[in-house]
C-alpha positions in Angstrom: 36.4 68.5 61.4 39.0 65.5 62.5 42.5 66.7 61.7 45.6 64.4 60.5 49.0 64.6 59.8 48.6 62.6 56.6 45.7 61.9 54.3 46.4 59.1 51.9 43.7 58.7 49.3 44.2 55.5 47.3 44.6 52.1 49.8 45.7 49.7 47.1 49.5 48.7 46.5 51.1 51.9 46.7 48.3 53.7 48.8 48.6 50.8 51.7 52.4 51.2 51.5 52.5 54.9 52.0 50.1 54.7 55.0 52.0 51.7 56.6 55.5 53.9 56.1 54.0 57.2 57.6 52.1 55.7 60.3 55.6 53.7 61.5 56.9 57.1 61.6 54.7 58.4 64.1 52.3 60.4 62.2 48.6 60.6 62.4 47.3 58.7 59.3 44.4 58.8 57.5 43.4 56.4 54.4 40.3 56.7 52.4 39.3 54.1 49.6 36.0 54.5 47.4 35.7 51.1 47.1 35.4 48.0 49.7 39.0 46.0 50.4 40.2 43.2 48.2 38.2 44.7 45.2 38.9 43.5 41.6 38.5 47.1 40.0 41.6 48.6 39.6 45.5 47.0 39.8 46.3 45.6 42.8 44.2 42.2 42.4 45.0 39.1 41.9 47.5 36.4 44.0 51.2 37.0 42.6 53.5 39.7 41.0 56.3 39.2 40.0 59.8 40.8 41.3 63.2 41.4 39.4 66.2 43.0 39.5 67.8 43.1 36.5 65.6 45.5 35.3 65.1 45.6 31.0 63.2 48.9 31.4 66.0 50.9 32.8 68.8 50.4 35.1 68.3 54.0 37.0 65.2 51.4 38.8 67.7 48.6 40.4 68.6 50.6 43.5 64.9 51.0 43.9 63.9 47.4 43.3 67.0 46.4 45.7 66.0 49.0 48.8 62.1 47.5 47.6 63.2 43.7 48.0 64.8 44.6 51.6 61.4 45.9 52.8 59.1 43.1 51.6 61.6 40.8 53.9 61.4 43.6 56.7 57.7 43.3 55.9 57.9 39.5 56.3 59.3 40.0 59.7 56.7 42.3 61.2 53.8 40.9 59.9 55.4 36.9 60.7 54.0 36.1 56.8 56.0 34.7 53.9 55.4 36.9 51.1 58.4 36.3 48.7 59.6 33.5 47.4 63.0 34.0 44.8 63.5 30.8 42.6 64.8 33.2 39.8 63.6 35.0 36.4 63.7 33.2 32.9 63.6 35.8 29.9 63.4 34.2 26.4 63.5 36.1 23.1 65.3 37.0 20.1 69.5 37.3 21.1 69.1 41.1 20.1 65.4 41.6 21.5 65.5 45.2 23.3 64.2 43.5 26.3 67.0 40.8 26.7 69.5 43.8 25.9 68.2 45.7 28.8 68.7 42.9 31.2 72.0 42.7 30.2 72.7 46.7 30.4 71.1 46.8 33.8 72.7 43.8 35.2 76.3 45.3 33.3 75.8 48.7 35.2 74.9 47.1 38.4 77.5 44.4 38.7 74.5 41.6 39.0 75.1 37.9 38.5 73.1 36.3 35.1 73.3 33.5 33.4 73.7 33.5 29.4 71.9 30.4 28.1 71.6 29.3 24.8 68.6 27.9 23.2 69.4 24.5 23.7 70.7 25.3 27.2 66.8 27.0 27.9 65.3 23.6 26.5 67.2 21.5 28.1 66.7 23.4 31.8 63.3 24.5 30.7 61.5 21.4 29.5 58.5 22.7 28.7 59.4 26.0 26.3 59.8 26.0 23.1 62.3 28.4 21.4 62.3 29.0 17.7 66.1 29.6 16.2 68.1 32.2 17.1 66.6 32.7 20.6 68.3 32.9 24.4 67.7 32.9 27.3 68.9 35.4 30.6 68.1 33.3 33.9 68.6 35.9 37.3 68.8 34.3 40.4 67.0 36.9 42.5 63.8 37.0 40.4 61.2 36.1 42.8 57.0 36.2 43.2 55.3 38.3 45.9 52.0 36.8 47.2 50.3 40.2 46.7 47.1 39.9 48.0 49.2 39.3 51.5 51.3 42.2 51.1 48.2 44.4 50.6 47.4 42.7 53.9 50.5 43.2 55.6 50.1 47.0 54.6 47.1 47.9 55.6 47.0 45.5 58.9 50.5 46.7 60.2 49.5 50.8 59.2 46.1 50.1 61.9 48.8 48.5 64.4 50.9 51.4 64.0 47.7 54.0 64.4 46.3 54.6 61.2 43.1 55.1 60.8 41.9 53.4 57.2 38.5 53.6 55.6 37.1 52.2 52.8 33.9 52.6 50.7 33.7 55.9 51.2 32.5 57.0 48.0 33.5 59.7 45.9 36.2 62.4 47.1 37.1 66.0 46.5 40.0 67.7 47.8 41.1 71.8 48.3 43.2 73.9 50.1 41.9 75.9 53.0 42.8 79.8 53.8 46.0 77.8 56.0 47.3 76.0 53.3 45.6 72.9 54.6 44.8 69.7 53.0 40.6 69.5 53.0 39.1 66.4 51.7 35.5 65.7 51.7 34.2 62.3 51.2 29.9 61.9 51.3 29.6 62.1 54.9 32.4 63.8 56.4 35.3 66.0 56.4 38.9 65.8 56.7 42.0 67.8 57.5 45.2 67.3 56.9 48.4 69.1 56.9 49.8 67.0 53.8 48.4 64.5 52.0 49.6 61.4 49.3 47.4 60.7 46.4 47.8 57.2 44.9 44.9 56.4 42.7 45.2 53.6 40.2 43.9 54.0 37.3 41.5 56.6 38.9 44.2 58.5 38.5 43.6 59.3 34.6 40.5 60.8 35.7 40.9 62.6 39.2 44.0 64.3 38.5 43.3 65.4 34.8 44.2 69.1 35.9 47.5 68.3 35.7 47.6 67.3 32.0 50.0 64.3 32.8 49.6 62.2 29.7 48.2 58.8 31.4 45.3 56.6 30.1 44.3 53.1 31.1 45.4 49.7 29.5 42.7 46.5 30.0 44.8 43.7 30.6 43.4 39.8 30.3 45.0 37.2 32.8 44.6 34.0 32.1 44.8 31.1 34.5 45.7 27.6 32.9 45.4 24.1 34.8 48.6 23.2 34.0 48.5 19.9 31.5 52.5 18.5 32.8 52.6 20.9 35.9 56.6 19.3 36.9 57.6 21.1 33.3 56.9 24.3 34.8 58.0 23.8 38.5 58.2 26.4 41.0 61.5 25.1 41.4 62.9 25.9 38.4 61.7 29.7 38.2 59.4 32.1 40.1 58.7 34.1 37.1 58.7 34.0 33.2 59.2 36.5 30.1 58.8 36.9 26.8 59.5 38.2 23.9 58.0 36.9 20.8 56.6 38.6 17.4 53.9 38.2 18.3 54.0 40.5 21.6 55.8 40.6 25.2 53.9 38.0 27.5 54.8 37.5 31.6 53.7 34.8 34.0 54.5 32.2 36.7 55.2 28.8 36.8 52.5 26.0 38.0 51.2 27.0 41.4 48.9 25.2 43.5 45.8 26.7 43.3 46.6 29.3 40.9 47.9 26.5 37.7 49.6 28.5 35.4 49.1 32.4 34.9 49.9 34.0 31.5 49.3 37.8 30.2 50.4 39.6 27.1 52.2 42.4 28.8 52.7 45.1 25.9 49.2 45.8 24.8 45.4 46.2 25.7 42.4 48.2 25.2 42.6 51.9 26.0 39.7 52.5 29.3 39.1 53.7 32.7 37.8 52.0 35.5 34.2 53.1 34.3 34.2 51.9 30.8 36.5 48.6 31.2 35.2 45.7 30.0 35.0 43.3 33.3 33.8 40.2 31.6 36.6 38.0 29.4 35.5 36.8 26.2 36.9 34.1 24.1 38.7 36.5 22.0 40.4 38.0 25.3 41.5 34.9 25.8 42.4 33.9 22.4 45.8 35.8 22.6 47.1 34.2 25.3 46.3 30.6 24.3 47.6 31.0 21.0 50.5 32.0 22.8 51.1 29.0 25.2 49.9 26.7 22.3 53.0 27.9 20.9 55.9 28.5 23.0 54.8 26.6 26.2 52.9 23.4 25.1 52.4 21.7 27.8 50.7 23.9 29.9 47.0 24.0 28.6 45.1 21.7 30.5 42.5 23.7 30.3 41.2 27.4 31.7 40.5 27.2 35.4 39.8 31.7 36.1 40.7 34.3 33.5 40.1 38.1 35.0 40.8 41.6 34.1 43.4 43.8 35.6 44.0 48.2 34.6 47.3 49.1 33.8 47.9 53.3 34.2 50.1 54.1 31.2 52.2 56.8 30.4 54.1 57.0 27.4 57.8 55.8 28.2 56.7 53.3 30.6 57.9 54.5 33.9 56.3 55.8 36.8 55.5 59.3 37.7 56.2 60.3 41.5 56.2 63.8 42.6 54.4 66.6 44.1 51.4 68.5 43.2 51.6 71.6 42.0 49.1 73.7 43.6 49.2 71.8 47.0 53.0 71.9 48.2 53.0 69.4 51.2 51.0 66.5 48.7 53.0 64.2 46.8 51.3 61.7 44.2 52.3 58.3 42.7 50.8 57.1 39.0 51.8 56.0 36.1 53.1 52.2 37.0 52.7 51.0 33.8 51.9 47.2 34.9 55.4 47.2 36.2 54.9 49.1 39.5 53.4 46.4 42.3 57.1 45.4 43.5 58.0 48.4 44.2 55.7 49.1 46.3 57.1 49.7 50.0 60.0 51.4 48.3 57.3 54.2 46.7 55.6 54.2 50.3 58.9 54.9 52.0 59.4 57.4 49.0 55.9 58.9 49.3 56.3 59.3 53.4 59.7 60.9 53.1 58.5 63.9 50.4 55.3 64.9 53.4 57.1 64.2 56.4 60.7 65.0 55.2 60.5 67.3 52.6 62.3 65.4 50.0 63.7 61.8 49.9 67.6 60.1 49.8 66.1 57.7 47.3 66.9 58.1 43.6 63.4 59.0 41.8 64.8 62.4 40.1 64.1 60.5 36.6 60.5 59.8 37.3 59.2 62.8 38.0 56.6 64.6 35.8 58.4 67.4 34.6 60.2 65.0 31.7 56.8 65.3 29.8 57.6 68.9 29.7 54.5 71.0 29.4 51.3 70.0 28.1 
């Protein structure tokens, strides 16, 4: 049986992250994936994410999302790829819409620069929105897009250089603890030990770590892909990411992009499913949602669908993240629970995730996402 320091089970955003930090450290690193790289299964997929600091969900994430930003230029650096580009974030909504209010609060709390714009200021800036009455606008400079299907490159590529060891399609996994308080995973063919391990398993998650009752369930998400009727009204220029809060829902996208046109989602809803039951196919009806929705708020930008796909949120019930350690296996530490809000963060959670097995416990402040808020199921 081949022994390791670390076992990281999971290679997407988080998973690749966690390796790459561990494996910079010095340790002996093992990743296992069921499935083959670049799959379009789980969370990870798909060209951009979006990146922001003034966080509306809760301020206790901006010191996260600021250590997260310094690694993905760090990341740029080693790798010699641009993976973030900051051109600022545009939220629009209601003046006493929670989620402009918790822009505000974080960027209050944090001392971060925003810009208050009326609706007439967002039109006039923005010439292709459409705001209804009563509606602002919250523009912050740092908002930025990650090219994510590089980053998951960057991971995984600069983890091998460092040593790691990384395989994927190796089917289906189980883990226990040997008589030495060992990490033992066995995959189809072979055998692994470890002295601690990370588990960061998408929306596989729901499923392979249901002994710990942590109240998670997947979210089918449609993403929609629109070639862009007056592309210069939604320049890259002018913003690297878009929200929204309407009546209708909360929706989140990109400006025009070569390649990409315009990419919408409804951010706030979706049909419950795991990776096994998840529709893959988009109907018209997926796709209804978001088209009424740029019909009516950004006009100019259906020139027609070019892709539309399907992502997997993993849900918990307050929307934040749930890092901490398992249990019954004292030297593994897991990550789930991102809630469609978790891909920017990632080299933060893998620097997280590598301090709790090779450090014990990490400097970073993650107190408020652990588990134990759900209290006891």
């Amino acid at each position: 049986m081949k022994t390791y320091d670390v076992i990281v089970i999971g290679l997407g955003a988080m998973g690749s992250a966690a390796a790459y930090h561990c494996a910079k450290r010095g340790a002996n690193v093992l990743g296992l994936d069921a499935n083959a790289p670049n799959h379009t299964l789980g969370s990870s997929h798909g060209a951009t994410r979006a990146i922001r600091e003034t966080y509306f969900e809760s301020p206790e994430y901006v010191p996260l999302c600021q250590r997260s930003y310094n690694l993905w230029r760090e990341l740029e650096q080693d790798s010699g790829k641009s993976l973030l580009a900051t051109n600022g974030a545009i939220y629009v909504g209601p003046k006493e819409h929670p989620m402009l209010k918790g822009v505000a609060s974080a960027a209050e709390q944090h001392s971060l620069p925003i810009e208050r714009l009326s609706r007439d200021e967002v039109k006039t800036r923005f010439t292709g929105f459409v705001l209804p009455d009563g509606w602002e606008g919250i523009f912050e400079q740092r908002g930025g897009v990650l090219q994510s299907e590089m980053c998951l490159h960057a991971h995984t590529e600069l983890a091998r250089k460092h040593g790691a060891e990384l395989k994927f399609g190796v089917g289906e996994t189980t883990w226990h603890k040997n008589k030495a308080g060992h990490f033992v995973v066995k995959t189809e063919n072979d055998e692994f030990e470890s002295a601690s391990a990370i588990l960061t398993l998408g929306p596989w998650a729901c499923n392979a770590l249901r002994d710990l009752n942590l109240p998670i369930n997947g979210r089918r998400i449609t993403i929609v892909h629109f070639d862009t009727a007056e592309p210069a009204r939604y320049s890259q220029a002018d913003f690297s990411v878009q929200f929204w809060a309407t009546p209708e829902g909360v929706y989140g996208g990109f400006p025009h992009i070569e390649g990409e046109g315009l990419k919408i989602m409804r951010h706030d809803t979706g049909d419950v499913c795991t990776p096994q039951t998840a529709r893959r196919d988009v109907t018209e009806a997926d796709r209804a949602d978001v088209v009424d929705f740029a019909k009516k708020y950004m006009p100019y930008a259906n020139g027609g669908i070019t892709k539309s796909l399907v992502g997997l949120y993993t849900m918990t019930p307050d929307n934040h993240f749930i890092i901490d350690r398992h249990p019954e296996f004292e030297n593994v530490a897991y990550a789930t629970g991102f809630s469609g809000h978790g891909f920017k963060f990632a080299p933060v959670i893998g620097e997280v995730l590598a301090d709790m097995v090779l450090d014990g416990s990490t400097r970073h402040p993650t107190n408020f996402l652990k588990a134990a808020r759900f209290g006891k199921s």
